[in-house]
matplotlib code that plots the C-alpha trace (Angstrom):
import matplotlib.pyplot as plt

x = [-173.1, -176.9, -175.1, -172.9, -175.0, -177.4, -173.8, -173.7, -177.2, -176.5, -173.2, -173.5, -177.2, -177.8, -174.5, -176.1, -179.2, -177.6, -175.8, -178.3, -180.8, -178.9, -179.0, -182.0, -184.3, -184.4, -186.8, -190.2, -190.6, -193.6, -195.7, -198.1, -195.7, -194.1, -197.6, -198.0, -194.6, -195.4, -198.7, -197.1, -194.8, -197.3, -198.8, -195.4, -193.2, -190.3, -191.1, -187.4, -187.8, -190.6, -188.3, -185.4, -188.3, -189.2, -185.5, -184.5, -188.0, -186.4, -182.7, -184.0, -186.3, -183.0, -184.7, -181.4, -182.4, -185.4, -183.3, -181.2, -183.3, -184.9, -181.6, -181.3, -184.7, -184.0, -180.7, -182.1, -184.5, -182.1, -178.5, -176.4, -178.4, -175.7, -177.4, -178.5, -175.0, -173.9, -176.5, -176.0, -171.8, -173.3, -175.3, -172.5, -170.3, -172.6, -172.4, -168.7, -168.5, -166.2, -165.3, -168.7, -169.2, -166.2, -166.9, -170.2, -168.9, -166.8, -169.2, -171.2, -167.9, -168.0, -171.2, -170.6, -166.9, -167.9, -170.0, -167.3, -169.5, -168.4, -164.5, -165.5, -167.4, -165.0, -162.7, -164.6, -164.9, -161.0, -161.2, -162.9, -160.8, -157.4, -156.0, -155.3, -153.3, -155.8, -158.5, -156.2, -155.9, -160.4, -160.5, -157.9, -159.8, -162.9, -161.4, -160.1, -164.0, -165.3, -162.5, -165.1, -165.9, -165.5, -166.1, -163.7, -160.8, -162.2, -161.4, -158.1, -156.9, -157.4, -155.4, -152.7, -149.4, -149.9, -152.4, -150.7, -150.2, -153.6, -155.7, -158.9, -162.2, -164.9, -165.8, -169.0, -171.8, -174.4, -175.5, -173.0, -172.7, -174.4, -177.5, -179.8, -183.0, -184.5, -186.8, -189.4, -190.8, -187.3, -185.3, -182.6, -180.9, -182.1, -179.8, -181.0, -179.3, -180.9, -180.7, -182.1, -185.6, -184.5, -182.2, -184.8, -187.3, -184.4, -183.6, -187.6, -187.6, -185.0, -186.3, -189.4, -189.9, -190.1, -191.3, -189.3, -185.8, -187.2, -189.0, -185.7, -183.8, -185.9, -186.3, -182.8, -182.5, -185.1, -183.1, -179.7, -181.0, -183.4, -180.0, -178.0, -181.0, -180.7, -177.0, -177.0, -179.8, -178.0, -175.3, -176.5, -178.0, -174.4, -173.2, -176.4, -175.2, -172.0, -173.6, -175.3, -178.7, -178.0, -179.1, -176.9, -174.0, -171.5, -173.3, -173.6, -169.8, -169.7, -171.8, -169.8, -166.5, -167.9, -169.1, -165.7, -164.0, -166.5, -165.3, -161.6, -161.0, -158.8, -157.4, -160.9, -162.5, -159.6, -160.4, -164.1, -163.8, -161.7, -163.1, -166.8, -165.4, -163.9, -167.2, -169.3, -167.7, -170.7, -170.0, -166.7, -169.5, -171.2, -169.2, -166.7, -165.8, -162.6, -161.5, -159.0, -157.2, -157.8, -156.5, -153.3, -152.3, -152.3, -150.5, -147.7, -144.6, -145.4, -147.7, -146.6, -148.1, -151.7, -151.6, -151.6, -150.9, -149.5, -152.2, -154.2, -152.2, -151.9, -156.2, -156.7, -154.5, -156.0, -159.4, -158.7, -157.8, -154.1, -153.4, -149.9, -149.1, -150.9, -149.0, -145.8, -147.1, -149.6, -146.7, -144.4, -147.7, -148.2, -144.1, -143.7, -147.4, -147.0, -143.6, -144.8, -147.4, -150.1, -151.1, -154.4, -155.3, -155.3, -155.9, -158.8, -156.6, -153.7, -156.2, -157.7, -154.1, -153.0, -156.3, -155.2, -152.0, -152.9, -154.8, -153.0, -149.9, -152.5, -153.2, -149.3, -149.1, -151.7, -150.7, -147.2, -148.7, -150.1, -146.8, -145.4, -147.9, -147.4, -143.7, -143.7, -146.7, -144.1, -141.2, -143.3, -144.4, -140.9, -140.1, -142.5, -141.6, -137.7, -139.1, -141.3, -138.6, -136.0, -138.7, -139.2, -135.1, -134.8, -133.4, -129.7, -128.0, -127.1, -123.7, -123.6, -122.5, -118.5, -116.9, -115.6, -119.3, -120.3, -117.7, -119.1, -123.1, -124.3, -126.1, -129.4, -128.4, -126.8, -129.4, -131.9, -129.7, -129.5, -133.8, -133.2, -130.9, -133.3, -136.4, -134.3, -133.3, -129.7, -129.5, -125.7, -125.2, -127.7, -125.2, -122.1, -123.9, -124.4, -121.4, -119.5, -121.5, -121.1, -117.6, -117.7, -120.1, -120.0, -122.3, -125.1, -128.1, -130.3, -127.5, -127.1, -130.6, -130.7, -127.9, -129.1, -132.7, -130.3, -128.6, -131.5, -133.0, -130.2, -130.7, -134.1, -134.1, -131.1, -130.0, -126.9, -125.7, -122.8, -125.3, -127.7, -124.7, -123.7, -127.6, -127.2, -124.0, -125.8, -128.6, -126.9, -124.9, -128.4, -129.3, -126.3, -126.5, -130.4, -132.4, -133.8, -137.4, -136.9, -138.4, -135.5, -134.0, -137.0, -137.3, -133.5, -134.5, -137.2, -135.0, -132.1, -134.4, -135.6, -132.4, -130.7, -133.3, -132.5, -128.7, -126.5]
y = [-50.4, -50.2, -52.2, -49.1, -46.5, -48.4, -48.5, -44.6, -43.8, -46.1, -44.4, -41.3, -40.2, -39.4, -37.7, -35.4, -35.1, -33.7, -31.1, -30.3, -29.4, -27.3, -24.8, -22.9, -23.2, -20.1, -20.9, -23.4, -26.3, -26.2, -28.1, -28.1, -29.6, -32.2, -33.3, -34.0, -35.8, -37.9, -38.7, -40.3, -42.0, -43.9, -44.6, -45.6, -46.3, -46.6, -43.5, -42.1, -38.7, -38.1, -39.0, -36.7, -33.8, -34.9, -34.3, -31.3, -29.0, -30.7, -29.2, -25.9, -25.1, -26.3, -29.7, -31.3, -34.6, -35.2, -34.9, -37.0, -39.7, -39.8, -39.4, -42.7, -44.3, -43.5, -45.7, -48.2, -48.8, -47.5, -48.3, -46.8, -43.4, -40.4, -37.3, -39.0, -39.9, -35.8, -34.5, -36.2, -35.3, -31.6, -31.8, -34.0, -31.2, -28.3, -30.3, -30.4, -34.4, -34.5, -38.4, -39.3, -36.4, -37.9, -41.2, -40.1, -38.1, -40.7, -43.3, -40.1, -40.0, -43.8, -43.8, -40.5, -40.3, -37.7, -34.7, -31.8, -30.9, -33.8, -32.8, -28.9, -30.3, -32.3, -29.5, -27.8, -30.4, -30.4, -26.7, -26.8, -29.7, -27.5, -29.5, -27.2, -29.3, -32.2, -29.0, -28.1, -31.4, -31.5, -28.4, -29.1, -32.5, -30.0, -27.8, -30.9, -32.3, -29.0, -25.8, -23.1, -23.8, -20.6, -21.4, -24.1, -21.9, -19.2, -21.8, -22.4, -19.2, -18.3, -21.2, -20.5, -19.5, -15.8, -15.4, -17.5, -14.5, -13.2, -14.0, -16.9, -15.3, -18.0, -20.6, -21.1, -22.6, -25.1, -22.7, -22.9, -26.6, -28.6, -29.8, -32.3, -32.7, -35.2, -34.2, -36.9, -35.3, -35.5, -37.9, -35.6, -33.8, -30.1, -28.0, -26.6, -24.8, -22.5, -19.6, -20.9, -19.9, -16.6, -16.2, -16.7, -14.3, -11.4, -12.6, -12.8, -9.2, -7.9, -9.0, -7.3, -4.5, -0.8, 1.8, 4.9, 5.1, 6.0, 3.2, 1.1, 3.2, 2.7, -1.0, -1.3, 0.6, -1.1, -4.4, -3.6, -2.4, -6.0, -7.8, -6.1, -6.8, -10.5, -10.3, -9.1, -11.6, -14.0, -13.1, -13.1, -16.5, -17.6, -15.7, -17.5, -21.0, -20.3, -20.1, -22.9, -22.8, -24.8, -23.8, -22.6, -20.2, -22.3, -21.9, -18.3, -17.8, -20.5, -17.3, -14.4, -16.2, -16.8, -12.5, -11.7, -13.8, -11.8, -8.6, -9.1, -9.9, -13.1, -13.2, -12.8, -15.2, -17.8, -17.2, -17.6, -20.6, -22.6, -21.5, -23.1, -26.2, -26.9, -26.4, -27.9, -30.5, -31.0, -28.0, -29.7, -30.8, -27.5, -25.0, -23.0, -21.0, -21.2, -20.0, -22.8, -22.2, -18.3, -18.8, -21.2, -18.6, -16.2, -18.0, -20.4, -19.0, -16.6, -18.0, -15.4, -12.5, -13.8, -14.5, -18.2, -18.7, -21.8, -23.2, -21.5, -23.1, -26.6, -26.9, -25.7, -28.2, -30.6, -30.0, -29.8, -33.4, -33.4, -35.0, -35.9, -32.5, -30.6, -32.3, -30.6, -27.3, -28.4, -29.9, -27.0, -24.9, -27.0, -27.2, -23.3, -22.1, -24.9, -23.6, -20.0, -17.8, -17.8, -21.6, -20.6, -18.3, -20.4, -23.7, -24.5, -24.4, -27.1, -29.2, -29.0, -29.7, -32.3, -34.4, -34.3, -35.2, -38.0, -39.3, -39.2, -40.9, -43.8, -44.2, -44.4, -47.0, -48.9, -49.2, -50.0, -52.7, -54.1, -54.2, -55.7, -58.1, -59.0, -59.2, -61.5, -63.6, -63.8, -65.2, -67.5, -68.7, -68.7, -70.9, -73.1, -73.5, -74.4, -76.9, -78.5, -78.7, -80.1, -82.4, -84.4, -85.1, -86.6, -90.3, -90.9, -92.3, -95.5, -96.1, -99.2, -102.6, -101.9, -104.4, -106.8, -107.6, -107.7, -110.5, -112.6, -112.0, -114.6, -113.6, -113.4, -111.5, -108.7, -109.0, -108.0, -105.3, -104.1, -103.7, -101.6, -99.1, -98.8, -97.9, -95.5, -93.8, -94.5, -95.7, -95.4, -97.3, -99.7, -100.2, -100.3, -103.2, -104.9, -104.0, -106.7, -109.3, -109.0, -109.1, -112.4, -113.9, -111.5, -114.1, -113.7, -112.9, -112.2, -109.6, -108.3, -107.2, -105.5, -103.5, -102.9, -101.7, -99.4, -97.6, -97.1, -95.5, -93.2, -91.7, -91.3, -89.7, -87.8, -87.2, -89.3, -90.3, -92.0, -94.4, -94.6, -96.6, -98.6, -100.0, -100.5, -102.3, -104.8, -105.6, -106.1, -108.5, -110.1, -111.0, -112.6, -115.0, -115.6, -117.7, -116.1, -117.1, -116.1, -113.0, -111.6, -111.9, -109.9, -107.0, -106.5, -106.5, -103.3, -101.7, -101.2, -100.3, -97.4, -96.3, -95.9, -93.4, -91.7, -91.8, -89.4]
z = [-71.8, -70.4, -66.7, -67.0, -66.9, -65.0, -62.4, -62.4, -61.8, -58.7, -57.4, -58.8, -58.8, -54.9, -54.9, -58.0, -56.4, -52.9, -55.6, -57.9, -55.1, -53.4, -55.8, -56.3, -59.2, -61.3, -64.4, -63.6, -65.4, -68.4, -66.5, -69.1, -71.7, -69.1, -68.6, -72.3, -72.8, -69.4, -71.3, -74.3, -72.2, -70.4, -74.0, -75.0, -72.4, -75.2, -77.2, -77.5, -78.8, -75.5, -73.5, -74.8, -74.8, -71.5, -70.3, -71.6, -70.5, -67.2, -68.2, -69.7, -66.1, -64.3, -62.6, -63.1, -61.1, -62.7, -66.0, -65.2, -64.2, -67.3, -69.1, -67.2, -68.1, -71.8, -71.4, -70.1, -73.4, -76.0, -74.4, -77.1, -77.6, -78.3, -77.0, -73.2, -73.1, -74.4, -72.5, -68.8, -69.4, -69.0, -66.1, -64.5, -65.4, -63.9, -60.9, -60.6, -60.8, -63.6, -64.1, -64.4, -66.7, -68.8, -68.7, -70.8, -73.0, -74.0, -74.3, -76.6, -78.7, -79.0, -80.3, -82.9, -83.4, -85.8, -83.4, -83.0, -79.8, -77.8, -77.8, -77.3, -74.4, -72.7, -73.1, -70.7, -68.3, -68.7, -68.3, -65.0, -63.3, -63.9, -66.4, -69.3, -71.7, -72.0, -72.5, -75.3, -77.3, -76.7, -78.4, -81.4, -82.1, -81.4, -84.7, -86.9, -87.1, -88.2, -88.8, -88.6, -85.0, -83.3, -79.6, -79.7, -81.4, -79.1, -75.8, -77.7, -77.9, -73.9, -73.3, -75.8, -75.0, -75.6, -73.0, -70.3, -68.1, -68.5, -66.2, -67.6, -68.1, -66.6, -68.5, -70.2, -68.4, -69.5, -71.8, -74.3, -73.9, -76.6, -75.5, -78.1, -78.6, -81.7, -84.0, -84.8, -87.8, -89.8, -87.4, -87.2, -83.9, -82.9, -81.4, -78.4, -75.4, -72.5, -74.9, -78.0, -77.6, -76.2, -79.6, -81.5, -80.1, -80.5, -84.0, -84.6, -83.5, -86.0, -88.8, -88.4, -90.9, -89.6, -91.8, -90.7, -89.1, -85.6, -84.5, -85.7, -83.3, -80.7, -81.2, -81.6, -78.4, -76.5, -78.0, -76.4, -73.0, -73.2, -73.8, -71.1, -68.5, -69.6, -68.9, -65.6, -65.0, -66.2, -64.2, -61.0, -61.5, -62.0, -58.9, -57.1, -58.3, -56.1, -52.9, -51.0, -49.7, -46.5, -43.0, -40.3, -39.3, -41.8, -44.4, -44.1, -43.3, -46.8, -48.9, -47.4, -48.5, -52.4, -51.8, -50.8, -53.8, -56.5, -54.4, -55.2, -51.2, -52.0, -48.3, -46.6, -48.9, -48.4, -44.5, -44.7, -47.1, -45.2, -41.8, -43.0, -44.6, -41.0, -39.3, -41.4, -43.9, -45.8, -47.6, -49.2, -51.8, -52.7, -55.9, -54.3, -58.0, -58.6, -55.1, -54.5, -57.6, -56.8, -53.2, -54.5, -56.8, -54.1, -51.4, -53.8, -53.3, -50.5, -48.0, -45.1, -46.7, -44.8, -41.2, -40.9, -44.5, -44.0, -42.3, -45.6, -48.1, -46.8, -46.2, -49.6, -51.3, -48.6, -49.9, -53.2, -53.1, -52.7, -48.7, -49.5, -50.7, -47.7, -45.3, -45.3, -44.8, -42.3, -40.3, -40.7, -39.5, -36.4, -35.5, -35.6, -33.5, -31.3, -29.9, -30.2, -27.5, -30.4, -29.6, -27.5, -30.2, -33.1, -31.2, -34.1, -36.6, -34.7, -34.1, -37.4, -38.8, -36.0, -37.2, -40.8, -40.3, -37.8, -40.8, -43.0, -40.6, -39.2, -43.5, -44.5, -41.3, -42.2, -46.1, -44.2, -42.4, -45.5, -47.5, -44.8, -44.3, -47.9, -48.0, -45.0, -47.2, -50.2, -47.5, -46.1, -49.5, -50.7, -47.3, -48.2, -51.5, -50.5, -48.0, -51.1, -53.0, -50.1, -49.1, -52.8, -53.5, -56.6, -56.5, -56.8, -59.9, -59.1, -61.1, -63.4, -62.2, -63.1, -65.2, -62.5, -61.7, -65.2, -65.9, -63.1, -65.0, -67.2, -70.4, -68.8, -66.5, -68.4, -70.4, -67.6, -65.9, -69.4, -69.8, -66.2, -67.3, -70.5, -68.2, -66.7, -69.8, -69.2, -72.9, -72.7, -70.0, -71.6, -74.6, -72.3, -70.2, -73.8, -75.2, -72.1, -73.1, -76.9, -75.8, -74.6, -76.9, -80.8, -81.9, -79.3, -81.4, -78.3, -77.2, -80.5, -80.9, -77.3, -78.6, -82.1, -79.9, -77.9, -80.1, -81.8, -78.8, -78.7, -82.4, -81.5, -78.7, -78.8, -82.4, -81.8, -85.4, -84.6, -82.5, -85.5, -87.2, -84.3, -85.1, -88.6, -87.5, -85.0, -87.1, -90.6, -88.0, -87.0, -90.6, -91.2, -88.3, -88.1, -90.0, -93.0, -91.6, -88.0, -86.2, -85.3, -89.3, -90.2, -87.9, -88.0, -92.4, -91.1, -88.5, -91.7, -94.1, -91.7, -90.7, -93.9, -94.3, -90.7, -90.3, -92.2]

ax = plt.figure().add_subplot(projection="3d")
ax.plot(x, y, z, "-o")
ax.set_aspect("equal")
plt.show()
C-alpha cells in the first residue's frame, strides 16, 4: 500500500501542485502552531497525530500542497492510516482529479469499512464527475452505516427521481467533506471541517446568558447579519476558486467566461470558454464550474440556436474528454463553413477543428496499423506453425510381414519380428506374428510365452478382456509343457495367479 501512495505522490503530486497554486490563498496558515508541530516532528519524526495536526492547519489555511505532502510523509511511516487516506480523497477532489481522489477513498474504506463519511464523500466525487447513479448507490451505503445521516439523504434526495427536472444546486465544497484530525489525549478521531471553529464560536455565543430580552435581540440580530456576512464571504471565495490566476489575455478571456456563466450568459460564457482554451491550452487544467455540463445542456438537441454551435458543441465534448464523440459535429462543422462565404471569418475555428480531427484520424490509423500489424504477426505465426508441423511427418506404418513371408520365417525369426512390432506398440500385430508360428509348432514353449507376454500387454494397456484370457490360455499351456523347476513353469505359475485377479 505505502509503494502506492508513494506511486501517486509521484504522478499525481506536480499535477496538484500546478492546480492547487493557482488558486489564491484566502485564510494564512498559523504559523505559530505549524511551527510547534514542525518542532515535534523533528523530535519525533514518526509522531502520527503531529503530523495529522500538521496537515490539516495546512488544509484549514488552504495550503493544499504542503498538505498533501505531509499527507504523504505520514503514509510513508504509518501505510495503513484511515484519515491521510480520507483526507487527501478531499483535496484531490477540490482539485478536480477525481481517480486519484477515488482510489483513496477506497483504500480509507478498506481500512474502516465502517465510517459512513467515506461513502458520503465519494458520492461527491461521483457528484462532480457527472455520474449520478454511482453518486446515488455512495450515498445509500452512506445511509445504511448510519440512518440519521442528513447530508447524505439530503445529496440523495437532489438526485432522486422527483427532482430530476430541477435544476442541481452546487455541491458542497471541502467544507462539508469530512476532514480528521486524532486526538492524542483519548486516541479517538476529531471531527473537524473549515467551519468547525467558526461553529463553535457562534454556538459559544448563544449560550451566553442575557439578562433582559434586548440585548438577546440584538445579539441575535448582530448573529444573523454576522452569518450572512460569512455567507457572502464565503461565497465569493467560491466564485474566486473558479477563476485562474494566470497571466495574459487568455486567462483574462478564461475569468470573463466563468463571470458570464455566474451571470446567466450561457452562450457568452460557452464563447469565451472555448475561445481561451484554444489560445492557451494550459487552461484545460484550471476549474471551469460546471460550464461544460451548463454549455452541453444548452446546445444538445439544438446546437443552431448559437452561431457556430456546432463548432460549440463538438469542443466542449472534446474537452470534456470525449474525442470520439466530438468528431462528428466537428466534421459536420468544417464540411458546411468550408463550402460556405463564412470560411475567412471563422478560419480559427476550421483550423482548430481540422487539427482535432487530423488527430484523431492519424490516432485511429495508427491503432489501424497496429491491429494490422498484429493480425499479419498471428498469420505468420500460424504459417509457421503449419510449416512445423509439415516439416516433422510422423513415420509411416509399416504393414506386417503378410502370411506368405511369415511361412518362409523360421522360429527365431518370427520370434524377433515379433519383439519389433512390440516396441512399436503394435501389440496386435505382435500376437498375429505369434499366432503363425504357434500354428506351426502349438508346442513351442518359447512362442507360447511371447504370446502369453502379448496378450498380456494388451489387457494392460488397453483394457482388452478377451486378450487377458487369451494369456491365461497360453500360460496354463506353459505349465503343462515346462518343467516343473524351469523359469518359464514358474513365471507362467505368477502371470495366472495375477490374472485371475484382473480378467473378468
Amino acid at each position: 500500500m505505502l509503494n502506492k501512495a508513494a506511486k501517486i505522490g509521484r504522478g499525481v503530486l506536480p499535477l496538484l501542485c500546478c492546480v492547487l497554486l493557482s488558486q489564491p490563498v484566502y485564510s494564512a496558515v498559523n504559523q505559530a502552531k505549524v511551527r510547534q508541530l514542525q518542532q515535534k516532528l523533528i523530535d519525533n519524526p514518526r509522531d502520527v497525530d503531529a503530523h495529522l495536526k500538521l496537515a490539516l492547519e495546512y488544509s484549514m489555511g488552504n495550503d493544499f500542497v504542503k498538505a498533501v505532502e505531509t499527507y504523504f510523509a505520514l503514509l510513508r511511516i504509518d501505510p495503513n492510516n484511515f484519515h491521510a487516506y480520507n483526507n487527501l480523497g478531499i483535496l484531490y477532489k477540490q482539485s478536480g482529479q477525481f481517480r486519484d481522489s477515488l482510489h483513496c477513498y477506497q483504500q480509507a474504506q478498506r481500512i474502516d469499512p465502517d465510517s459512513c463519511w467515506v461513502p458520503y464523500n465519494m458520492g461527491l466525487c461521483y457528484e462532480a464527475m457527472g455520474r449520478m447513479q454511482e453518486a446515488r448507490e455512495s450515498y445509500g451505503q452512506a445511509l445504511s452505516l448510519n440512518p440519521s445521516f442528513s447530508q447524505a439523504l439530503q445529496r440523495l434526495r437532489v438526485l432522486s427521481s422527483d427532482g430530476a427536472d430541477q435544476p442541481v444546486p452546487e455541491l458542497p465544497g471541502l467544507a462539508e467533506s469530512q476532514i480528521y484530525i486524532a486526538d492524542s489525549r483519548s486516541t479517538r478521531p476529531v471531527i473537524r471541517t473549515q467551519q468547525s471553529e467558526t461553529t463553535t464560536v457562534a454556538k459559544a455565543v448563544k449560550q451566553q446568558p442575557s439578562p433582559t430580552a434586548k440585548p438577546v435581540e440584538k445579539i441575535e440580530k448582530a448573529e444573523r447579519i454576522s452569518e450572512r456576512l460569512e455567507k457572502e464571504k464565503n461565497q465569493k471565495k467560491v466564485n474566486l476558486k473558479h477563476r485562474t490566476t494566470r497571466k495574459g489575455p487568455a486567462a483574462m478571456v478564461f475569468n470573463q467566461a466563468m463571470d458570464a456563466l455566474e451571470a446567466g450568459k450561457t452562450e457568452l460564457a460557452v464563447e469565451l470558454y472555448v475561445n481561451s482554451v484554444i489560445a492557451e491550452r494550459e487552461l484545460l487544467s484550471e476549474p471551469e464550474n460546471g460550464l461544460i455540463r451548463q454549455g452541453l445542456t444548452y446546445l444538445k438537441d439544438r446546437p443552431n440556436r448559437m452561431a457556430n454551435g456546432l463548432f460549440y458543441r463538438g469542443m466542449l465534448i472534446y474537452i470534456a474528454g470525449h474525442i470520439e464523440l466530438a468528431i462528428p459535429d466537428l466534421k459536420n462543422y468544417s464540411e458546411v463553413v468550408s463550402k460556405s462565404d463564412k470560411a475567412s471569418s471563422v478560419s480559427q475555428y476550421l483550423e482548430e477543428a481540422n487539427r482535432i480531427i487530423n488527430r484523431y484520424k492519424a490516432e485511429k490509423d495508427a491503432i489501424a496499423a497496429m491491429e494490422a500489424e498484429r493480425k499479419a504477426a498471428i498469420a505468420l505465426a500460424e504459417q509457421q506453425k503449419k510449416a512445423q508441423e509439415a516439416a516433422v511427418k510422423p513415420e509411416e506404418e509399416v504393414a506386417r510381414p503378410s502370411d506368405f513371408a511369415l511361412k518362409r520365417m523360421d522360429i527365431d525369426q518370427i520370434i524377433q519380428e515379433a519383439d519389433k512390432l512390440s516396441r512399436e506398440s503394435r501389440l496386435t500385430d505382435a500376437a498375429a506374428v505369434l499366432e503363425s508360428g504357434l500354428s506351426r509348432d502349438p508346442e513351442n514353449i518359447p512362442l507360447l510365452m511371447k504370446s502369453a507376454n502379448a496378450y498380456t500387454d494388451m489387457l494392460l494397456l488397453k483394457g482388452d478382456n478377451e486378450a487377458g484370457k487369451m494369456a491365461l490360455v497360453r500360460y496354463k499351456k506353459v505349465t503343462g509343457l515346462a518343467s516343473p523347476n524351469s523359469k518359464e513353469a514358474a513365471i507362467a505359475k505368477e502371470m495366472i495367479d495375477e490374472l485371475n485377479k484382473r480378467v473378468r
